[in-house]
N, C-alpha and C positions, 0 to 999 in steps of 0.2 A: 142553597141546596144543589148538592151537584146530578148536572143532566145526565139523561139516561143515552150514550151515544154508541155508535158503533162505529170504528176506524179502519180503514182498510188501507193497506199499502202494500204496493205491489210494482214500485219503482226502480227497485234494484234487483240482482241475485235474492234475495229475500223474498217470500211469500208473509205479513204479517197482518194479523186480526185482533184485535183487542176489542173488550166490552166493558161499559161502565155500566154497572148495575142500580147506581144509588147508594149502593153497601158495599162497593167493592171492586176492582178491576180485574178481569179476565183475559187469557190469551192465548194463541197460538201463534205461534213463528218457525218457518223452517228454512234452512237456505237452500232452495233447489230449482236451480236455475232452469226458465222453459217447462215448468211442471207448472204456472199462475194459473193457468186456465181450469187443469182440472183439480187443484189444491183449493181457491179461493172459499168455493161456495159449502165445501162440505165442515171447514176450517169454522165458516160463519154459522151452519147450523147448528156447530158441533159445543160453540159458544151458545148460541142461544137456548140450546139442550139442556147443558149444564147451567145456563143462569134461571132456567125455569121461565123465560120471557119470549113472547111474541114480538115481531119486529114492529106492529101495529102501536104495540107497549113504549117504544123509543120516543124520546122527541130531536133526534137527529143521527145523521149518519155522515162521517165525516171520510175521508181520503186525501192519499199523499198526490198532490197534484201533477209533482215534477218541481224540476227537471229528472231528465230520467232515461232511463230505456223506453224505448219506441212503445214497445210491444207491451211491456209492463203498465206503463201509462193508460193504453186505450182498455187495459184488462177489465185496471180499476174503475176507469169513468166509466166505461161501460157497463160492469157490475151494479155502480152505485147507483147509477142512474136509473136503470132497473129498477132496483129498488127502494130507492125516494118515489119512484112513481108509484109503485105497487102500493107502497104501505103511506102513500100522502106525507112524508118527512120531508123537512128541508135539510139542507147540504152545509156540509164544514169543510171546504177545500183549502187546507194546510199545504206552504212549501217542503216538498222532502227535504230540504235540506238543511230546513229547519230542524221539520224531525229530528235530524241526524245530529246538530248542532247538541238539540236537547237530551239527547242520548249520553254524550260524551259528558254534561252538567250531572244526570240522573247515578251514571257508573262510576264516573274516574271524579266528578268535583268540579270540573273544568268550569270556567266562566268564561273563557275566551275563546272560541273556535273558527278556523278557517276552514271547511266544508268542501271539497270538491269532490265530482266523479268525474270518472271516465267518461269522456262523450264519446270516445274513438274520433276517429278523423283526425288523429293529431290533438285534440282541442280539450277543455274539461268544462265542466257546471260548476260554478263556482258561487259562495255564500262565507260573508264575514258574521260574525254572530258573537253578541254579547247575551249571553245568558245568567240573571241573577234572583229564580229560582224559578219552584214549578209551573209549566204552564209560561212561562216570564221569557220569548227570547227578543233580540232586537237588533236588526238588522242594520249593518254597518256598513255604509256606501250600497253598494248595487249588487245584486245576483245578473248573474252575467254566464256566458257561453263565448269563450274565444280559446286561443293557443295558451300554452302554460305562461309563456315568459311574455304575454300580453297583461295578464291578470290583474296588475297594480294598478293599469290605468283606467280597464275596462270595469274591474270594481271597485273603482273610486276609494281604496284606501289605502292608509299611511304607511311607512316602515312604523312598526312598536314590538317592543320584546312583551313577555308574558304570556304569548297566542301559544295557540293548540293547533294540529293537526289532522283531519280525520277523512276518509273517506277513501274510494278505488283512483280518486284523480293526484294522488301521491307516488301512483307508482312514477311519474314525471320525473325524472331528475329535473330539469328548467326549474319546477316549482321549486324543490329545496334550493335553487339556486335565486331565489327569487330577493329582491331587496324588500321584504315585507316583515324584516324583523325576526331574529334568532326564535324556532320554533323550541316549547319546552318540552313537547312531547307528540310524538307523528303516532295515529292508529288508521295505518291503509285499510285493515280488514275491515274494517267497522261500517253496520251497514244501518238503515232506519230500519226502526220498530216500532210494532203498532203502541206500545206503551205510550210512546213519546207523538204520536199522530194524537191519540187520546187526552196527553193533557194540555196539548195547544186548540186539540178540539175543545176542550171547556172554557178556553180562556178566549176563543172567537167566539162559540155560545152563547157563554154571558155577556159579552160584547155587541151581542144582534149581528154577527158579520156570517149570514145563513143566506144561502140562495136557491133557489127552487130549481127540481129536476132537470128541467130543460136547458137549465146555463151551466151545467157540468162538463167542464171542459179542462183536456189537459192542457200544462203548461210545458210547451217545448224549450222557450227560448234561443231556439233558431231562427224564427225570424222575428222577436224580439229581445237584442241583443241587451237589454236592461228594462229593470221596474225600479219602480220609485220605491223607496227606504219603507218598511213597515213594520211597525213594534207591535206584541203580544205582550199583553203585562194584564 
């Protein structure tokens, strides 16, 4: 049976919100950078309006964790957390860059994605991603935060042909110069959507990987330059 959840993401230029009703997926998304704060909530009700459901009605509420924009980040944890506490739900804290990964699988087909944004500072967030369908992605060496033409070793993977491209941390030339293997196809613009926060949210749902309001925290990875490998299947 699929959970009733609600997704938020608010990590990038992107404002997005998605709703799983039981019967059906629901959405808003707009790309309008520095409007998160006063887009998010009415975005959420505007869902909840249209699906006919109270948020008390949910049995979880999920968000894109990061990495990310600063400011984007504390939006979402902070929204969510709100509202885990108010309506007693527990929490699906999804990598955005996964999202993003599963994005590129959902659109264009893709099963291979290399993931990066912008961090500024010179530096990008980076994420190798094998995706082999919905809800399904799995993380290839390390999500990592360094310089472009660091990336190979700080996320721990190989030169291979087949990969994909996606994300703000292309605008790099260093990266296309990168020995990580002849890309088939680059999408800089491409941003996460709450679609794709929603169906990795069902697939840690069903999983049990749910944490209570209080432990909602974003993931910067500034000062944790890598995580341990973690599949979604």
């Amino acid at each position: 049976m699929t959970a009733k959840i609600l997704a938020i993401d608010t990590s990038s230029e992107a404002c997005s919100v998605a709703l799983s009703t039981g019967a059906g997926d629901l959405f808003r998304h707009t790309d309008e950078p520095r409007k998160h704060a006063e887009l998010v909530l009415p975005m959420v009700d505007a869902l909840l309006a249209e699906a006919g459901v109270a948020l008390s009605d949910l049995d979880a509420i999920a968000f894109g964790r990061g990495p990310g924009a600063f400011t984007g980040l504390r939006i979402a944890a902070g929204m969510v957390q709100g509202l885990a506490f108010g309506a007693g739900l527990p929490v699906v804290s999804v990598s955005s860059l996964a999202v993003l990964a599963h994005r590129t699988w959902r659109e264009m087909g893709w099963t291979q994605c290399h993931a990066a944004f912008d961090a500024r500072m010179g530096e990008v967030y980076w994420g190798s991603y094998r995706i082999s369908g919905a809800g399904s992605v799995e993380l290839v060496g390390r999500e990592c935060v360094c310089k472009p033409e660091e990336v190979a070793s700080h996320g721990a993977i190989q030169a291979e042909s087949s990969w994909n491209g996606a994300g703000s941390g292309w605008c790099y030339q260093k990266l296309l110069e990168l020995g990580t293997g002849p890309l088939q196809h680059c999408q800089p613009s491409l941003l996460p959507h709450g679609l794709d926060l929603l169906a990795l949210a069902q697939t840690g749902f069903a999983a049990g990987e749910l944490i209570p309001a209080e432990q909602v925290v974003p993931v910067y990875l500034r000062n944790n330059v890598a995580v341990k490998s973690t599949k979604h299947s």
